[in-house]
Structure formats: C-alpha cells, structure tokens
The first five atom37 places (N, CA, C, CB, O) and aatype in JSON, in Angstrom:
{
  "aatype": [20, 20, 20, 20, 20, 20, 20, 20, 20, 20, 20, 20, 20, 20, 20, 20, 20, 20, 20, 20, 20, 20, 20, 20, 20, 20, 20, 20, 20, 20, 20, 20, 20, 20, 20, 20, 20, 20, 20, 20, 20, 20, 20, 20, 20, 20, 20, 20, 20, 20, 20, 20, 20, 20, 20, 20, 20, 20, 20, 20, 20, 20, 20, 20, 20, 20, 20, 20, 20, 20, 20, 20, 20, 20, 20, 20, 20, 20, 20, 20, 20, 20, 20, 20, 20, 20, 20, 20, 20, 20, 20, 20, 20, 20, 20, 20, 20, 20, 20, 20, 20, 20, 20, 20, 20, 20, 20, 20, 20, 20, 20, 20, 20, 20, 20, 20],
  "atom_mask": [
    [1, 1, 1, 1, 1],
    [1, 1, 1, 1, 1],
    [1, 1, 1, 1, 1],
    [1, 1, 1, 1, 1],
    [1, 1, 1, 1, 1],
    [1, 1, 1, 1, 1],
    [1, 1, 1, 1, 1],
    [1, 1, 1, 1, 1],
    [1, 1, 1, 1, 1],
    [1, 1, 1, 1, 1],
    [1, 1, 1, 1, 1],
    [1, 1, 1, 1, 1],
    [1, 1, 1, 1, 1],
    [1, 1, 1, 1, 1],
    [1, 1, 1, 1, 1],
    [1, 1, 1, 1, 1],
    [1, 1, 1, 1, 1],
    [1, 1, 1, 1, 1],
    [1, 1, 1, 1, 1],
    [1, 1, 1, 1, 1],
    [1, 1, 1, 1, 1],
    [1, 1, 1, 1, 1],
    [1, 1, 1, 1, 1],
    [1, 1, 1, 1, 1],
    [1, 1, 1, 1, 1],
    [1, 1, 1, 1, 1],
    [1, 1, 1, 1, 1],
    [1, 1, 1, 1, 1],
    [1, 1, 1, 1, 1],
    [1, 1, 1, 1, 1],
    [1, 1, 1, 1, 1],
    [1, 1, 1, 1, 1],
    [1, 1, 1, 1, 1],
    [1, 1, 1, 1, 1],
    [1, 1, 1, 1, 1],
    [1, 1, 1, 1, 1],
    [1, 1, 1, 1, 1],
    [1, 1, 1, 1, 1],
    [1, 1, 1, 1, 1],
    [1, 1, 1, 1, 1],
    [1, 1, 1, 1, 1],
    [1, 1, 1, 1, 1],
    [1, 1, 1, 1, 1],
    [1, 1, 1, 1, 1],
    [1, 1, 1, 1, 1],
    [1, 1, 1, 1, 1],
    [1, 1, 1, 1, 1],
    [1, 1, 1, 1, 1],
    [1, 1, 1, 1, 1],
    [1, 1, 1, 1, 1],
    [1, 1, 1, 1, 1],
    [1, 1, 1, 1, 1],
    [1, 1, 1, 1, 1],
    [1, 1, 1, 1, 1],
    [1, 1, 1, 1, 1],
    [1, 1, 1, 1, 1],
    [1, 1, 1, 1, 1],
    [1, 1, 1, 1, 1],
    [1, 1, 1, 1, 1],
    [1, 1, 1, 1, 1],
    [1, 1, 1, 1, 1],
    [1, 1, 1, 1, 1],
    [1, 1, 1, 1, 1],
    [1, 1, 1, 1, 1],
    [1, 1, 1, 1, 1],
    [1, 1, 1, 1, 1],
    [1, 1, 1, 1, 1],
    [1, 1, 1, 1, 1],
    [1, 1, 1, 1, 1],
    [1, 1, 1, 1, 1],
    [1, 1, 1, 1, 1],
    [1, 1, 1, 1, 1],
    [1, 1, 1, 1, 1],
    [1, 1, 1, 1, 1],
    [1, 1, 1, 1, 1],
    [1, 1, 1, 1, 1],
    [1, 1, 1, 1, 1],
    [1, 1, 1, 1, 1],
    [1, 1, 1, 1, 1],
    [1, 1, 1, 1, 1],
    [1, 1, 1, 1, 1],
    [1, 1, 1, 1, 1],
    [1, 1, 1, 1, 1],
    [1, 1, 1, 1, 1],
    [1, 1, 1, 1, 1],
    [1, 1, 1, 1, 1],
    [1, 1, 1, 1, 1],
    [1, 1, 1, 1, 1],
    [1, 1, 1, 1, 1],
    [1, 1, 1, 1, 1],
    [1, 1, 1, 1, 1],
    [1, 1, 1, 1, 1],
    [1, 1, 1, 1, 1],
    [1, 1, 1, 1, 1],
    [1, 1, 1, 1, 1],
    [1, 1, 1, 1, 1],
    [1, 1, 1, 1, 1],
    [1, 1, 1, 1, 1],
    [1, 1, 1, 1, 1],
    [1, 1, 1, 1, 1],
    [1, 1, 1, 1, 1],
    [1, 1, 1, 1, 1],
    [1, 1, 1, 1, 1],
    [1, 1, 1, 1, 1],
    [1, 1, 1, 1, 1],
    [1, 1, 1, 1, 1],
    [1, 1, 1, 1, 1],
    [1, 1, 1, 1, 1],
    [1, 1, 1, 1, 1],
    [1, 1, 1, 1, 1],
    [1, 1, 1, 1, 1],
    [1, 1, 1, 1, 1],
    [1, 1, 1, 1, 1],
    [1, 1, 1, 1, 1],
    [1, 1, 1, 1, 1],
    [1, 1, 1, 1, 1]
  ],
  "atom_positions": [
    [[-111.35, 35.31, -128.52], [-111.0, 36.03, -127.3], [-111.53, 37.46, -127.41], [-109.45, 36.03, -127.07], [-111.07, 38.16, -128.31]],
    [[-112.61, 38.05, -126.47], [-112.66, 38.98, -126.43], [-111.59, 40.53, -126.3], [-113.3, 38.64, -125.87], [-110.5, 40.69, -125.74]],
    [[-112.35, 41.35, -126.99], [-111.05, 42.67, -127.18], [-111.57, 43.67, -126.06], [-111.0, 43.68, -129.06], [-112.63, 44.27, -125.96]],
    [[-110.31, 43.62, -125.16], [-110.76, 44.58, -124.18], [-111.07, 45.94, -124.41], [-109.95, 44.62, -123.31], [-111.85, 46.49, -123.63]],
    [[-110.54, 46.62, -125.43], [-110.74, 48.01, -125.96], [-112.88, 47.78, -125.73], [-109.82, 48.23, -128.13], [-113.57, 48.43, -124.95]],
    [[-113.3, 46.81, -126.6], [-114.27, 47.24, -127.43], [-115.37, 46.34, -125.73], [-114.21, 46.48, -129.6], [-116.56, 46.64, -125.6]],
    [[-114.82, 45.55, -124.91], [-115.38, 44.82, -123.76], [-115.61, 43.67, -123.71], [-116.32, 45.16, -123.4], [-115.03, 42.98, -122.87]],
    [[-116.76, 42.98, -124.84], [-117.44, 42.22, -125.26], [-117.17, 41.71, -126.89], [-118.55, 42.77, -124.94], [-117.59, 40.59, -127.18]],
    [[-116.66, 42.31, -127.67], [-116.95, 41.46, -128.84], [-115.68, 41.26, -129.32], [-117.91, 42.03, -129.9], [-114.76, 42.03, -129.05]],
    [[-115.52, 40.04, -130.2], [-114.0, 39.52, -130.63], [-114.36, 40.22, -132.14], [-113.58, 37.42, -130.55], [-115.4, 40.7, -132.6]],
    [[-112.79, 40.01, -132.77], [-112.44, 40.21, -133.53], [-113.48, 40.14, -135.01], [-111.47, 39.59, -133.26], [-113.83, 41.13, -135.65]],
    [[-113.88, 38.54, -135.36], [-114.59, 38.42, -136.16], [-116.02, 39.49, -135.81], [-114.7, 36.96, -136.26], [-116.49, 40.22, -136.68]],
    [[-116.52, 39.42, -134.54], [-117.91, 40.32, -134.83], [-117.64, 41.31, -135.21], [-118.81, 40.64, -133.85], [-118.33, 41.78, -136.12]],
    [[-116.61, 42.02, -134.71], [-115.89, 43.54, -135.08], [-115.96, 43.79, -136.38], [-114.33, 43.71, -134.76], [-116.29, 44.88, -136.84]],
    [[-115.56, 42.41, -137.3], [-115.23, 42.28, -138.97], [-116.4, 42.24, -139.23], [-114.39, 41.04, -139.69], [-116.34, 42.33, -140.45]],
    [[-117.73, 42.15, -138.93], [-119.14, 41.61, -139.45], [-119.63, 42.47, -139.07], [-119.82, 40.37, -139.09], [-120.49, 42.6, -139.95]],
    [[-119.91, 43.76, -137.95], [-120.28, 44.77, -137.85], [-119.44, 46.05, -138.37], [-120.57, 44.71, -136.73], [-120.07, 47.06, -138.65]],
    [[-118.08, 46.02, -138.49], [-117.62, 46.73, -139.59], [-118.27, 46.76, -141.28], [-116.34, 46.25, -139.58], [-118.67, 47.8, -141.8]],
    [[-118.27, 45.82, -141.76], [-118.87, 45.52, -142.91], [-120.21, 45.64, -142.63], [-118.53, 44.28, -143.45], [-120.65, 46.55, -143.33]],
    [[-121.18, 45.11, -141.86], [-122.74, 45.82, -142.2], [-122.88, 47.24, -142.03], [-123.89, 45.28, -141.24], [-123.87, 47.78, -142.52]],
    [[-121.63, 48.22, -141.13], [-121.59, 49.52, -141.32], [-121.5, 49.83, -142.59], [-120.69, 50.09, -140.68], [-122.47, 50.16, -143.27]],
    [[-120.07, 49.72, -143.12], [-119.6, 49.74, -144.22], [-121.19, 49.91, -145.63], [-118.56, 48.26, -144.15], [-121.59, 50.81, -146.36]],
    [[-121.5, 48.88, -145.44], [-122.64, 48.54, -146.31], [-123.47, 49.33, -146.42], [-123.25, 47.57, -146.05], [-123.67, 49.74, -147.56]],
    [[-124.29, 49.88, -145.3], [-125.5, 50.79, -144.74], [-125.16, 52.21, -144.92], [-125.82, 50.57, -143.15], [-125.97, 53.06, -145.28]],
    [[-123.87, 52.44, -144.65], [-122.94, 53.73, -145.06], [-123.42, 54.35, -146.85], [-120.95, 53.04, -145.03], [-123.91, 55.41, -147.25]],
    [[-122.93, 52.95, -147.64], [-122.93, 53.09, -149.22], [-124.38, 52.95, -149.55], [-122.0, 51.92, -150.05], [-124.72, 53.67, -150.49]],
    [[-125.16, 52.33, -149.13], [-126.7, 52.12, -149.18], [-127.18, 54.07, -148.73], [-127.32, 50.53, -147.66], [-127.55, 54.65, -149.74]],
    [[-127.19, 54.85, -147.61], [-127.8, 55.56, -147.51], [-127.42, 56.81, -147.73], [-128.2, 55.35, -146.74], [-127.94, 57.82, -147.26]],
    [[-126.14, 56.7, -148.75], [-125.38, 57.49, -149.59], [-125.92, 57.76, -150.84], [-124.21, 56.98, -149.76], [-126.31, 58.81, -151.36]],
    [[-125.82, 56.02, -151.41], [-126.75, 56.34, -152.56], [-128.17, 56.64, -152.43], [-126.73, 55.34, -153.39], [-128.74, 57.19, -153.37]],
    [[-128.77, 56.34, -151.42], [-130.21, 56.69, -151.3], [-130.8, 58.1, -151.68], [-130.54, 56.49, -149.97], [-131.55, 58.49, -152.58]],
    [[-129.94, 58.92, -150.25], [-129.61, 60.22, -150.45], [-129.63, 60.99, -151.55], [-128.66, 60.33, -150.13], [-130.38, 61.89, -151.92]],
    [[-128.68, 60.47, -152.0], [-128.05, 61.36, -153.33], [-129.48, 61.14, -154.33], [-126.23, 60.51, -154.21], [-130.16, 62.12, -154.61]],
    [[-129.86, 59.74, -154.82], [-131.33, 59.6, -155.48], [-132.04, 60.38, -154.93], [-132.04, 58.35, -155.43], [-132.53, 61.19, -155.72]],
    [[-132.33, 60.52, -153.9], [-133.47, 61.44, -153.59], [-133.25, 62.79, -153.68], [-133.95, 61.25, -152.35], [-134.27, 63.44, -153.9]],
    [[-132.07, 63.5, -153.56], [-131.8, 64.79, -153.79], [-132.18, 64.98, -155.38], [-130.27, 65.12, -153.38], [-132.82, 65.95, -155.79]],
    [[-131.71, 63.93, -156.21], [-131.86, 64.1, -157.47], [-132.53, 64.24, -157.95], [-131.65, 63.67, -157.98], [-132.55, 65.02, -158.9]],
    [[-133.78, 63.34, -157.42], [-135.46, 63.1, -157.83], [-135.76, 64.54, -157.4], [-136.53, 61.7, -156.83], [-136.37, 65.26, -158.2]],
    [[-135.41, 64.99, -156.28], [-136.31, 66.57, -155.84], [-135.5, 67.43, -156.42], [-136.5, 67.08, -154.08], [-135.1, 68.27, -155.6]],
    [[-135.13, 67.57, -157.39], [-133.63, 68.7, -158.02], [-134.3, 68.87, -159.38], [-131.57, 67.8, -158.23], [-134.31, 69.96, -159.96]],
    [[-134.81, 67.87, -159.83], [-134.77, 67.51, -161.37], [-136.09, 69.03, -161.91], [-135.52, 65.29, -161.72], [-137.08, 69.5, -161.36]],
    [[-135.6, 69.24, -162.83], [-136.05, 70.37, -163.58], [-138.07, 69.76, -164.19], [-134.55, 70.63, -165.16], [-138.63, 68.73, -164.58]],
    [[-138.41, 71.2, -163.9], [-139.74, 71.18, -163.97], [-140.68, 71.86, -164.94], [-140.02, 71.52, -162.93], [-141.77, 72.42, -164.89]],
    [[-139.68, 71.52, -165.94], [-140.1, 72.23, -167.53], [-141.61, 71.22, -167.97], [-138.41, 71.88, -169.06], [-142.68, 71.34, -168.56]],
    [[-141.03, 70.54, -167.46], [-142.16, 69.09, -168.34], [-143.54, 69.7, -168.06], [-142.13, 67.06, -167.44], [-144.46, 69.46, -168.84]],
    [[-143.71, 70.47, -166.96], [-145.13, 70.42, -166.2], [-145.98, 71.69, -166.77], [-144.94, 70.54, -164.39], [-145.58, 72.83, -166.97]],
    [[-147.1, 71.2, -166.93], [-148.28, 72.18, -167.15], [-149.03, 72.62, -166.75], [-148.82, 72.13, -167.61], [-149.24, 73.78, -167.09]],
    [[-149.73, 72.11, -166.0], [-151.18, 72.59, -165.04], [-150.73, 72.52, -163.59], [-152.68, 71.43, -165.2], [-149.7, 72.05, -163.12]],
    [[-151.67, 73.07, -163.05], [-151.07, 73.79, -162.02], [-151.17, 71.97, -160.87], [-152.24, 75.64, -161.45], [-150.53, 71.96, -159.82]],
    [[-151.78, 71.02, -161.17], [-152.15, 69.98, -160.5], [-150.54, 68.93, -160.66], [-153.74, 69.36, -161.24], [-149.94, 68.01, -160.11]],
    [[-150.46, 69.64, -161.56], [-149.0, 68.68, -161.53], [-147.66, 69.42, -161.15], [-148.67, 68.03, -163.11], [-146.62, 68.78, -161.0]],
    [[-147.73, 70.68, -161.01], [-147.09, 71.47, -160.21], [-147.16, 71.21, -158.43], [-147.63, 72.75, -160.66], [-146.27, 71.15, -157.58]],
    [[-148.85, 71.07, -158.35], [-148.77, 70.77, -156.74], [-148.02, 69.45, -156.11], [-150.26, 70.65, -156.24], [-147.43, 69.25, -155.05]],
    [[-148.38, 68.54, -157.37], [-148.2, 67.0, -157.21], [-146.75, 66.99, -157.03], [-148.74, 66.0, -158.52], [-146.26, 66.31, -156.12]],
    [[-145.9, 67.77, -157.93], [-144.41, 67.75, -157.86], [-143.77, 68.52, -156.74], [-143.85, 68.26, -159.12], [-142.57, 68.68, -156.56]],
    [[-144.66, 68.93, -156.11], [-144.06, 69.87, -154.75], [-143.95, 68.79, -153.96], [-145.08, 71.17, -153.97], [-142.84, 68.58, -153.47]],
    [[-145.0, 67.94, -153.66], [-146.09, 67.07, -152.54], [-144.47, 65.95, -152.86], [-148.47, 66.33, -153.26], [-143.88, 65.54, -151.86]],
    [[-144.16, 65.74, -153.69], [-143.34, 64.84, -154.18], [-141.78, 65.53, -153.81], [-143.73, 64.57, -155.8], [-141.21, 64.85, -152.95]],
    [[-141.36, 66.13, -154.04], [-140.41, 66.88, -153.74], [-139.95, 67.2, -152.54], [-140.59, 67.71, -154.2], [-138.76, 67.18, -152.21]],
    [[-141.03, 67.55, -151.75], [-140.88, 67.37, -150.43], [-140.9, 66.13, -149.86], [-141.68, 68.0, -149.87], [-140.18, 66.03, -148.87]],
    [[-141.33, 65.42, -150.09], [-141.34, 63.86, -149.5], [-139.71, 63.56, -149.81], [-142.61, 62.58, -150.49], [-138.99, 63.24, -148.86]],
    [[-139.18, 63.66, -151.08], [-137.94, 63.34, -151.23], [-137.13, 64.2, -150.73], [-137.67, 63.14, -152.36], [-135.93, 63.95, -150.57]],
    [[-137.67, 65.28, -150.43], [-136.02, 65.76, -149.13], [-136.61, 65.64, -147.89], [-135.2, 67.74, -149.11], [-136.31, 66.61, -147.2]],
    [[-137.29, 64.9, -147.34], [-137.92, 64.41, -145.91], [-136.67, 63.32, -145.72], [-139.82, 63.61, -145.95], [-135.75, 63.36, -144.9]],
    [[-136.96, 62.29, -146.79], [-136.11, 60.89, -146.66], [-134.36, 61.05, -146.54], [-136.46, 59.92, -148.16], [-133.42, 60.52, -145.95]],
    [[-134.69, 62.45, -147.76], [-132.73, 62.75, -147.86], [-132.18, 63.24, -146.39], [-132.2, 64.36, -149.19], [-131.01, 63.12, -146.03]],
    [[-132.92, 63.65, -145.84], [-132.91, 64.45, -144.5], [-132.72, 63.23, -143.29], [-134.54, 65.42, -144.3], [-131.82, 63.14, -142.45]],
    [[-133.69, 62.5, -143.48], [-133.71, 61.33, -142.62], [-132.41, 60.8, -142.76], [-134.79, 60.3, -142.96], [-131.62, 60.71, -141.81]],
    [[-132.14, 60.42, -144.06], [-131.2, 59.52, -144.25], [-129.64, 59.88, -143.97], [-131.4, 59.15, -145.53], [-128.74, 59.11, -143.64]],
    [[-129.58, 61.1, -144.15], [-128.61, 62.26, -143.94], [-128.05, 61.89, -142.41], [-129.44, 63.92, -144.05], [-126.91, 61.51, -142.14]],
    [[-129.44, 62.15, -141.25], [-128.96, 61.74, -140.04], [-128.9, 60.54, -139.46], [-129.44, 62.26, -139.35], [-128.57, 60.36, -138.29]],
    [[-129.25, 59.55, -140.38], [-129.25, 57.86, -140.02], [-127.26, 58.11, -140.41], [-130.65, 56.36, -141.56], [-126.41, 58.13, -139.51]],
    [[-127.03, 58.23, -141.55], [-125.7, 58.36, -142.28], [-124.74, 58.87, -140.92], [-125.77, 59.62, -143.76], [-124.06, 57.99, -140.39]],
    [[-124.69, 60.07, -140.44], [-124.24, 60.34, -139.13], [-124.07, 59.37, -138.49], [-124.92, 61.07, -138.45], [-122.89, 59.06, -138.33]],
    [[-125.05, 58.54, -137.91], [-124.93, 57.33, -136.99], [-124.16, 56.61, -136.89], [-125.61, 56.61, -137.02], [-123.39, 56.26, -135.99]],
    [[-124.39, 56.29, -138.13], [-123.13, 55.44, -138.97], [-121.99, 55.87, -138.94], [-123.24, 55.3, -140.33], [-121.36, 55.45, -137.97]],
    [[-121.51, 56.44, -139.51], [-120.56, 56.93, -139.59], [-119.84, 57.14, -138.2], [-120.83, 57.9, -140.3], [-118.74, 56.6, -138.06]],
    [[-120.47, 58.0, -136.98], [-120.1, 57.86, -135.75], [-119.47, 56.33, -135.35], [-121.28, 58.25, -134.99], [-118.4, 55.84, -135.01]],
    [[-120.65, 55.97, -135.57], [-119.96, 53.9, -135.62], [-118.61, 53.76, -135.87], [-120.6, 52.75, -137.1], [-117.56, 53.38, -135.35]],
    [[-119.07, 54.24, -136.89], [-117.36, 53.57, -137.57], [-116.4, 54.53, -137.09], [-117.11, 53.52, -139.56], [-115.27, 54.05, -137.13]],
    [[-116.43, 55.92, -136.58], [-115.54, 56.36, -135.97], [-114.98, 55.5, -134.78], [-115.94, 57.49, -135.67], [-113.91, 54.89, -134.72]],
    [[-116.28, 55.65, -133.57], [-115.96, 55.03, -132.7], [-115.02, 53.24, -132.67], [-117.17, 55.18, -132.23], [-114.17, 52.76, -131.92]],
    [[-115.62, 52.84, -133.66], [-114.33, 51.32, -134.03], [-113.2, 51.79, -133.84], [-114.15, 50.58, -135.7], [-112.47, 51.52, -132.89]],
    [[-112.84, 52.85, -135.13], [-111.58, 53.46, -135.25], [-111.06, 53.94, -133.89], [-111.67, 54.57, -136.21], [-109.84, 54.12, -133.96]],
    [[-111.51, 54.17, -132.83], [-110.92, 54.75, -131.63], [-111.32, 53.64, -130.5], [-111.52, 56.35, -131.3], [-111.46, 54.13, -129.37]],
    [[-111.47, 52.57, -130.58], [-111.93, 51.44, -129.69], [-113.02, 51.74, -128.72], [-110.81, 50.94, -128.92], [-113.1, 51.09, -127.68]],
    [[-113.99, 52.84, -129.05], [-114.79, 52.71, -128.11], [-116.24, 51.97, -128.02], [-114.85, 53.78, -127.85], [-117.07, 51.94, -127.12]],
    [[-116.21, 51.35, -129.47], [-117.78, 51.02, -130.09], [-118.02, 49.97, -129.27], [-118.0, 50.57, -131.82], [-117.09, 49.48, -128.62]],
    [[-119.48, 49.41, -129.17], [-120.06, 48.91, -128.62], [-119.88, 48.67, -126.77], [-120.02, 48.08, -129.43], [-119.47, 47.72, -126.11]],
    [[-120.38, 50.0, -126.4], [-120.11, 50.41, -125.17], [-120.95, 51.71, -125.11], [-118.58, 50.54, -124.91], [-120.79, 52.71, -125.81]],
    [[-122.03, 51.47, -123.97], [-123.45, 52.15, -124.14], [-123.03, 53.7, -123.15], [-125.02, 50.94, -123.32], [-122.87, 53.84, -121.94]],
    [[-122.95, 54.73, -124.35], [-122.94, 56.08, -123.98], [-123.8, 56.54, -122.53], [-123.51, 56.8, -125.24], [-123.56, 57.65, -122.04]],
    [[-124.66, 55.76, -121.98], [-125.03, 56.02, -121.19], [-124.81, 55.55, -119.71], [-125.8, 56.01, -121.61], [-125.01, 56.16, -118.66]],
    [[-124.3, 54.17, -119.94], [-123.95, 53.35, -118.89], [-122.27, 53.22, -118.77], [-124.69, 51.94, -119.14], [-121.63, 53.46, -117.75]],
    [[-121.85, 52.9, -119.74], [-120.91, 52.4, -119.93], [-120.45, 50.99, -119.88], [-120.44, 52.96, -119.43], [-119.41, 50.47, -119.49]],
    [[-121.65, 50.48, -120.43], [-121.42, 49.0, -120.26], [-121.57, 48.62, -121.73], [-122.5, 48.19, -119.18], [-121.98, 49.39, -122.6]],
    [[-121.13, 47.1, -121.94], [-121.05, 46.94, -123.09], [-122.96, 46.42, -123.5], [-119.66, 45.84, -123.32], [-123.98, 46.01, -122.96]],
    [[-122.34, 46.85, -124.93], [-123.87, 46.67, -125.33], [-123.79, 44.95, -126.11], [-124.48, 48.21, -126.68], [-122.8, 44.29, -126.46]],
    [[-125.0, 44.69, -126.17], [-124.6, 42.98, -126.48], [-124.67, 43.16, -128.12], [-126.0, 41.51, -125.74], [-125.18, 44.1, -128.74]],
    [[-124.03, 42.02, -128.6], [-123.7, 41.13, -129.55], [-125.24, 41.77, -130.4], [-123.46, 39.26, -128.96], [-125.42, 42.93, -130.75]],
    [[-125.93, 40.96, -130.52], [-127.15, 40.46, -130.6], [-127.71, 41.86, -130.82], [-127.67, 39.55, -129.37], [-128.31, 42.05, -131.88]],
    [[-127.57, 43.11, -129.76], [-128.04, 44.48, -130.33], [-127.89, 45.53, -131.68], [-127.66, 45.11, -129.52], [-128.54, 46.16, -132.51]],
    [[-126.02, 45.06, -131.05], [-125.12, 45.76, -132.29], [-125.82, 45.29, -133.66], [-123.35, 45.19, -132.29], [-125.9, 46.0, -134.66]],
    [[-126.42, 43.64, -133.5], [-126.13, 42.71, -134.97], [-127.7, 43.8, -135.56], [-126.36, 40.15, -134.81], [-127.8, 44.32, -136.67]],
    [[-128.47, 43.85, -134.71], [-129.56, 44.08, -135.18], [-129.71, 46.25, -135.61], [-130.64, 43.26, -133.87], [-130.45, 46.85, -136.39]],
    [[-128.76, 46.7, -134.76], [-128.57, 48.02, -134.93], [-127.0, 48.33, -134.46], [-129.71, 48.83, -134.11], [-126.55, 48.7, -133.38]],
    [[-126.42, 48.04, -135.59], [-124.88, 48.62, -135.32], [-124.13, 49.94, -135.15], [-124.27, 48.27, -136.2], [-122.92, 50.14, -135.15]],
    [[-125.1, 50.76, -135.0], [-125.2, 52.29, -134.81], [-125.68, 52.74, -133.45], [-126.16, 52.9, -135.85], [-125.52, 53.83, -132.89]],
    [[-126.33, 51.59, -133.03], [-126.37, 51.57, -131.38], [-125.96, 52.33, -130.36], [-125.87, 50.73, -130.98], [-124.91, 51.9, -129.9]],
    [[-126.44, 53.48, -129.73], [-125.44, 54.39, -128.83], [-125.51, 53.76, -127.51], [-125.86, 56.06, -128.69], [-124.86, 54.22, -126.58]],
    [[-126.42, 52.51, -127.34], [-127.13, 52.48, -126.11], [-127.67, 50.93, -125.75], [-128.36, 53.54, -126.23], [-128.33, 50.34, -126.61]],
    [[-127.43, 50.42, -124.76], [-128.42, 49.33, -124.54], [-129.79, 49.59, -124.43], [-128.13, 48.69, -123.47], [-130.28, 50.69, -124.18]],
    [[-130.34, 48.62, -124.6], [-131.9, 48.66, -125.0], [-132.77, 49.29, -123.76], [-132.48, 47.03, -125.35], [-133.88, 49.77, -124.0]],
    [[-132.22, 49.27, -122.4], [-132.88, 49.59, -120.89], [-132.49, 50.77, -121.25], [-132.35, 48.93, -119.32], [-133.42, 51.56, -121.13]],
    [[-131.01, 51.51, -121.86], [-130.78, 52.63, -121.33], [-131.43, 54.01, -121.98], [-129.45, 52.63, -121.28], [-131.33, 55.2, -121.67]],
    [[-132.02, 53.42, -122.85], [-132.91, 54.38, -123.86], [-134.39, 54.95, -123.09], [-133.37, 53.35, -125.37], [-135.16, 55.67, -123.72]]
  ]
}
C-alpha cells in the first residue's frame, strides 16, 4: 500500500532506497576522507622539482574529487533528511511524485527527469 506522506512508494521501496542512501552516504565518506589523505600526505620523499609538479597535478586532482564528493554527500544526505520528514520522492519542482524506477537509479533525485 502506498504511503501517502511520500505519494507513490510503499514501505519496502522506502527500506531499499533508505539503505542504497545509507550505503552511498558511507561509500563517499570514505572516499572523501582517502582523498583528503592522499592530498595531505607529507612531501619529504620528493626531490626534483618534476616530482614536486607531478605531486601538485596529483593533489589537486584529489581535492577536485573530495570536493565533488563532498557535494554528491550533501545530496544524500538531504535524501535522507527529507525521508526523515516525509517529503522524499516528490519533485521540488513540480510537486509530483517522482517514479520508482528514478529514485532506484538516483535516490538523491530532487526532480523528475522532464523537470530538470
């Protein structure tokens, strides 16, 4: 039986898009954090100035992703707020529910696919 809070999805999808949040949450947490680490790590080792550039070129790439991932993490997280307050899966722009099938494929979804 569908949950009127949420429009469209019952209980179990709720439990299966909770948990692939859940999941993607701890996935781009730890990602994050690796990549802060990788671009943090001390630069005693290095000698010539080519491996100095190389470790910049590198360094920056890894806080590009931490950055990315930082605001994917937001998304998420919004997600899972919105569960917590019954408003998830229900397109910020329309106000209609967003389908099954969207959520499954992007559960961070603000939007049906037209309304973007």
């Amino acid at each position: 039986m569908p949950s009127e809070r949420t429009h469209a999805l019952t209980d179990a999808q709720l439990t299966k898009l909770r948990q692939a949040l859940a999941r993607k949450r701890d996935e781009l947490r730890r990602k994050s954090r690796a990549h802060v680490e990788g671009a943090t790590r001390s630069d005693e080792e290095l000698i010539d100035d080519g491996d100095v550039a190389m470790r910049s070129a590198t360094t920056d790439e890894l806080l590009d992703l931490a950055d990315h991932e930082r605001k994917l993490l937001a998304e998420v997280e919004r997600a899972l707020a919105k569960m917590d307050a019954g408003t998830y899966g229900v397109s910020e722009a329309t106000g209609e529910p967003i389908p099954y099938a969207r959520l499954g494929a992007v559960p961070w979804a603000r939007n049906n696919v037209d309304d973007e």
